[in-house]
C-alpha positions as CSV (number, residue, x, y, z in Angstrom):
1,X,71.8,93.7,-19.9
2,X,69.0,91.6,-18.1
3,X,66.3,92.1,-15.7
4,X,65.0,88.6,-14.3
5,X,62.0,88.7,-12.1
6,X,62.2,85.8,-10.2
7,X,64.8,83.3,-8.9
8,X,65.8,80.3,-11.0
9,X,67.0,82.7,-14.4
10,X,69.4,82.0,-17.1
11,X,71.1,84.6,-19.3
12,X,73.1,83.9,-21.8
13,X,75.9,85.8,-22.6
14,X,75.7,86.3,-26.6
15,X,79.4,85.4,-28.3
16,X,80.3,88.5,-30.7
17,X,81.2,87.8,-33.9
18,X,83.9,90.9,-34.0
19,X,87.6,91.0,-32.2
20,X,86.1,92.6,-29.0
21,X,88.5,91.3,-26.0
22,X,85.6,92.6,-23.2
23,X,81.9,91.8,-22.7
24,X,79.9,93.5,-19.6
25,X,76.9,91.8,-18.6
26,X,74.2,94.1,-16.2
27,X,71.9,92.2,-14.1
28,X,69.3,94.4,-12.7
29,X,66.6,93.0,-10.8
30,X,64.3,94.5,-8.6
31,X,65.0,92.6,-5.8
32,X,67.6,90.1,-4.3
33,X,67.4,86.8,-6.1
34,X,67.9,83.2,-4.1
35,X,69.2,81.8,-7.3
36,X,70.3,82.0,-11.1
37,X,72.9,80.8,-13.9
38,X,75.0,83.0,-16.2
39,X,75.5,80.8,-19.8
40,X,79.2,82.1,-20.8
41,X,79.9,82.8,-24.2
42,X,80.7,79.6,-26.5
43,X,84.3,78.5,-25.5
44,X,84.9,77.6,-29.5
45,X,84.4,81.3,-30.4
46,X,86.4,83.2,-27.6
47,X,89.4,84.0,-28.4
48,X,92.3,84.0,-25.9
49,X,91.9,86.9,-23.2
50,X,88.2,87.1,-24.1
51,X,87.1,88.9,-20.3
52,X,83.5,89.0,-19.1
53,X,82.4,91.3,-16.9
54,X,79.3,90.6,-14.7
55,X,77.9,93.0,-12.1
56,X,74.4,92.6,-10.3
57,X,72.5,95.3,-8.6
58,X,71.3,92.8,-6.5
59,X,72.0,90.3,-4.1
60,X,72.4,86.7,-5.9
61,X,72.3,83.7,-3.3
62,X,73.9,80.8,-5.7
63,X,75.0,81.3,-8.9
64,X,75.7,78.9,-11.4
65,X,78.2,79.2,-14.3
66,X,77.2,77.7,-17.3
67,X,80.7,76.6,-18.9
68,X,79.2,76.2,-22.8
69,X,81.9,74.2,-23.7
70,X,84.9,75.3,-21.4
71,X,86.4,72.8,-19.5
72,X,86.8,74.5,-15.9
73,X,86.2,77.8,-14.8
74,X,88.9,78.3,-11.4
75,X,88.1,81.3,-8.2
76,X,84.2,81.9,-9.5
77,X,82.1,83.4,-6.8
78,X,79.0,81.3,-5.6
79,X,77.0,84.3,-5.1
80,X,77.0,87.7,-5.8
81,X,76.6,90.7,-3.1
82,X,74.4,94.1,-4.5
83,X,76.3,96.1,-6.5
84,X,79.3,93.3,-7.5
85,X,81.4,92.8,-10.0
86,X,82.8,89.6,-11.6
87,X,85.9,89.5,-14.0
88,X,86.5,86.6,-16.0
89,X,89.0,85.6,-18.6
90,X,89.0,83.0,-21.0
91,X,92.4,80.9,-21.5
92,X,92.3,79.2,-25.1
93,X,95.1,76.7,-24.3
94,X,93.2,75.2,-21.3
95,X,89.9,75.8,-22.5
96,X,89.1,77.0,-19.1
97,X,87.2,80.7,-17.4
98,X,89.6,82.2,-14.5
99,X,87.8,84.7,-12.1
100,X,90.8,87.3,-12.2
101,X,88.9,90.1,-9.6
């Protein structure tokens, strides 16, 4: 969960140290937001199939995808519409994020 309050955030999406294949990041900010950066979780500790889930409330102009050591990330959005939702997947063989919604 995060609530930025002005345009330019960063949050990080915390790697879990358990076997959990999903993680569900809620942005929530009280407005629409020109733009921002999601930091994925460390590429060295997902395990293959790892998915992210990211959904904003509000409107996100340009959004940046911090890779944190992945090597690609294929079919991610460049902004996010008001109540959105991103799926990603992490492939451990290509070191690489796929957007698969």
């Amino acid at each position: 969960y995060a609530s930025p309050v002005s345009t330019g955030f960063t949050v990080a999406i915390g790697t879990p140290l358990g076997t959990e294949t999903q993680i569900w990041l809620i942005i929530e900010a009280a407005a629409a937001l020109a733009a921002g950066t999601v930091l994925l979780p460390l590429a060295s500790a997902c395990p293959d199939g790892r998915e992210v889930w990211v959904t904003s409330y509000r409107q996100i102009n340009a959004i940046t995808w911090g890779l944190n050591g992945a090597l690609n990330i294929f079919g991610e959005p460049s902004s996010l519409s008001a109540y959105s939702t991103v799926r990603l997947r992490f492939d451990i063989q290509s070191q690489s994020w796929f957007c698969i919604n």
